[in-house]
C-alpha beads as a LAMMPS data file, in Angstrom:
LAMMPS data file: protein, C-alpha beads

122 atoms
121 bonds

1 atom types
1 bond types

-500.0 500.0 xlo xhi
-500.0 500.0 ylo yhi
-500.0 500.0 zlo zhi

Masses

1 110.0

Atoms # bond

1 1 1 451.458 -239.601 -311.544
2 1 1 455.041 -238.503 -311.411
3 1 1 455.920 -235.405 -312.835
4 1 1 459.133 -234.388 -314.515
5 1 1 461.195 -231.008 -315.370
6 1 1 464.409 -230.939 -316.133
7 1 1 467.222 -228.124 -316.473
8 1 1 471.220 -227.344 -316.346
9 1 1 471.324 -227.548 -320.265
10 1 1 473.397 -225.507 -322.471
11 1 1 476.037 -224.613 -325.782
12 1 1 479.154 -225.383 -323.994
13 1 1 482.657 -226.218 -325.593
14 1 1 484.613 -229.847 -325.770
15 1 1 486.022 -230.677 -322.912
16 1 1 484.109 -229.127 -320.650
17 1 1 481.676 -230.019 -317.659
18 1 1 477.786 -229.724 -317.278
19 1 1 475.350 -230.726 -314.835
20 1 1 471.769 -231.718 -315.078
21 1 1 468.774 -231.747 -313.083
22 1 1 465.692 -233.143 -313.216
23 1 1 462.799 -232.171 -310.381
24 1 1 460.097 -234.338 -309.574
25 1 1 457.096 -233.757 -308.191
26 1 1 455.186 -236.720 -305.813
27 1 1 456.181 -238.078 -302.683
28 1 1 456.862 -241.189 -304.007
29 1 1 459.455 -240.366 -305.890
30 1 1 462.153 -242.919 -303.662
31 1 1 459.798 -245.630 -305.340
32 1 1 461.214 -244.927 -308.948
33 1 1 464.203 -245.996 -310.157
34 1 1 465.289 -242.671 -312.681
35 1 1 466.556 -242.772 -315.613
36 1 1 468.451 -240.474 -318.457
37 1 1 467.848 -240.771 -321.948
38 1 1 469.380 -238.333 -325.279
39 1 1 468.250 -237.960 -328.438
40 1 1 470.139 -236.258 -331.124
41 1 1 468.680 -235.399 -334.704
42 1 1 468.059 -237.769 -336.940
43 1 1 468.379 -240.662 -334.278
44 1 1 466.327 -242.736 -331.808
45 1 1 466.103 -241.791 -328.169
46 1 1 468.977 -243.624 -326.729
47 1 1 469.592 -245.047 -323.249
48 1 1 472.566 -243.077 -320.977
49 1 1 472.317 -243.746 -317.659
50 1 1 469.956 -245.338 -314.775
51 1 1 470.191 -245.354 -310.833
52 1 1 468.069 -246.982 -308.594
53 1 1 465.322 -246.060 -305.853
54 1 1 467.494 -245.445 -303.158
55 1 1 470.637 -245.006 -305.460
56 1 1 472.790 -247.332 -304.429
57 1 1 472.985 -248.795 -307.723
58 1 1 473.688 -247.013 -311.282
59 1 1 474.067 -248.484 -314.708
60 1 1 475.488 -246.487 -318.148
61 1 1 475.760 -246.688 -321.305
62 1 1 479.191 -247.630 -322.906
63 1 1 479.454 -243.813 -324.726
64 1 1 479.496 -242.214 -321.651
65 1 1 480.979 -244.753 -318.657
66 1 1 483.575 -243.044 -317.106
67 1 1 482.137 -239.544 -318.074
68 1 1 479.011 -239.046 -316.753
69 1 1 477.517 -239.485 -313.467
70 1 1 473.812 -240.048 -312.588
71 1 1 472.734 -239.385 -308.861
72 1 1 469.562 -238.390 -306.827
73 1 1 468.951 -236.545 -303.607
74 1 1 465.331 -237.932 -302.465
75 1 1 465.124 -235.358 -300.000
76 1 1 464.452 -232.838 -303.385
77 1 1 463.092 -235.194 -305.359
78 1 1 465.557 -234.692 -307.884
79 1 1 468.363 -236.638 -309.838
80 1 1 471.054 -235.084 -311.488
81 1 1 473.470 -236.240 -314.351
82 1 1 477.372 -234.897 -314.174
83 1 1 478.662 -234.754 -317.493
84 1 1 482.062 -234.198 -317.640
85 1 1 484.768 -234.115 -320.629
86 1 1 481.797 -233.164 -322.915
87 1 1 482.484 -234.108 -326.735
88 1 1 480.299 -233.090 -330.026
89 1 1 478.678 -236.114 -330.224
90 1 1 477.155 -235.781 -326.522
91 1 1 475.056 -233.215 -327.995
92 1 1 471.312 -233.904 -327.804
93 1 1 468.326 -232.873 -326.084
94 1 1 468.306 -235.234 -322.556
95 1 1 465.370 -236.503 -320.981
96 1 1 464.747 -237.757 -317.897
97 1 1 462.295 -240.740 -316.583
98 1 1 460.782 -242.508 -314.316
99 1 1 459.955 -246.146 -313.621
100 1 1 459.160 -248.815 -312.207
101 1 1 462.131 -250.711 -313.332
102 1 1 465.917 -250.503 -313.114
103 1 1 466.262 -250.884 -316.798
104 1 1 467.964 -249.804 -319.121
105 1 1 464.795 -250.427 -322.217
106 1 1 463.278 -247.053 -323.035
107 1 1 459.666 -249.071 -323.176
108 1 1 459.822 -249.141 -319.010
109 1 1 459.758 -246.136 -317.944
110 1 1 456.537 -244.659 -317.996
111 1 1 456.865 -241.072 -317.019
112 1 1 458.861 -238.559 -318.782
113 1 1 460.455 -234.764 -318.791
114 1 1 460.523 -232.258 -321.548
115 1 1 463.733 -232.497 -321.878
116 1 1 466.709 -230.076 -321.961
117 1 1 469.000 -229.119 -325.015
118 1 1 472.890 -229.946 -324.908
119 1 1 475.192 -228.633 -327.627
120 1 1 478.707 -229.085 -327.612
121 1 1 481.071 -227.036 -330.107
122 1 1 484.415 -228.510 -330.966

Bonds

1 1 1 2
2 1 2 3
3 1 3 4
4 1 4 5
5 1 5 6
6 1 6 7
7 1 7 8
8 1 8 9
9 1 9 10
10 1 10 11
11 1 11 12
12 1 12 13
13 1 13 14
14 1 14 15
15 1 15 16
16 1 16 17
17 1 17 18
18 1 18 19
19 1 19 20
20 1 20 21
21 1 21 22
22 1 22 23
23 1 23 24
24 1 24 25
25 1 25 26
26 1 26 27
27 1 27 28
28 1 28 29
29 1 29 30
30 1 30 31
31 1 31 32
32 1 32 33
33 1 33 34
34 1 34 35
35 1 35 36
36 1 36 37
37 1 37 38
38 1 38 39
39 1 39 40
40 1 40 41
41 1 41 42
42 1 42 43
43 1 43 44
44 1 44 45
45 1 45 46
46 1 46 47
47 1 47 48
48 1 48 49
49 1 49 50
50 1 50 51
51 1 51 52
52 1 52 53
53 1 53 54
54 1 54 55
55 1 55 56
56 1 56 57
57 1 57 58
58 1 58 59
59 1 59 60
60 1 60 61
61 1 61 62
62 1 62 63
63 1 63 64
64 1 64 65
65 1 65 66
66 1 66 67
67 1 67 68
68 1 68 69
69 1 69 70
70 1 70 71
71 1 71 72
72 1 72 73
73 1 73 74
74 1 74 75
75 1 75 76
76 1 76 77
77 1 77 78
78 1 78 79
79 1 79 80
80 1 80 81
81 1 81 82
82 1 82 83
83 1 83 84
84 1 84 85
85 1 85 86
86 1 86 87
87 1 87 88
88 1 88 89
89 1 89 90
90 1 90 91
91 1 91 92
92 1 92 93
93 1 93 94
94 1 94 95
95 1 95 96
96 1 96 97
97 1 97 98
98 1 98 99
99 1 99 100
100 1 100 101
101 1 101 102
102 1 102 103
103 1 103 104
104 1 104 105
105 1 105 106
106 1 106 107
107 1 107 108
108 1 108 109
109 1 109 110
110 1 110 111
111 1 111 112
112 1 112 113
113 1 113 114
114 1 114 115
115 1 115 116
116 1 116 117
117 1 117 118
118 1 118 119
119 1 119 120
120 1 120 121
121 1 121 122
């Protein structure tokens, strides 16, 4: 059992940057890969970024390549996501996951946060 609980979100304006974390409990936490996931009203839960067990790999999704960051410190048990140049349509509440897989398929990942509520005005 892997337990999630994010934090860092936030109303902040366009343009700016945010940072979120996600805390896990477990020590086998280095066995996951992690992943991020947002969901805005209206719309499905949709992929955003994915980093492997011991980090060295990351994937993203198109929307936010060059913008965001996902990274994990295994000595906290925790994985962050830097979002930076923040635009409306980033806003969504933002999960994060666990599993097995380095995937990007929401179906994989069988452990999940609460999730934590970004808005960004314009």
């Amino acid at each position: 059992q892997v337990q999630l609980v994010e934090s860092g979100g936030g109303l902040v304006q366009a343009g700016v940057s945010l940072r979120l974390s996600c805390a896990a409990s477990g020590s086998t936490f280095r066995t996951y890969a992690m992943g991020w996931f947002r969901q805005a009203p209206g719309k499905e839960r949709e992929f955003v970024a994915a980093i492997t067990g011991s980090g060295a790999m990351t994937y993203y999704a198109d929307s936010v390549k060059g913008r965001f960051t996902i990274s994990r410190d295994n000595a906290k048990n925790t994985v962050y996501l830097q979002m930076n140049s923040l635009k409306p349509e980033d806003t969504a509440v933002y999960y994060c996951a666990a599993s097995r897989y380095y995937t990007y398929s929401r179906e994989r990942y069988d452990y999940w946060g609460q999730g934590t509520q970004v808005s960004v005005s314009s």
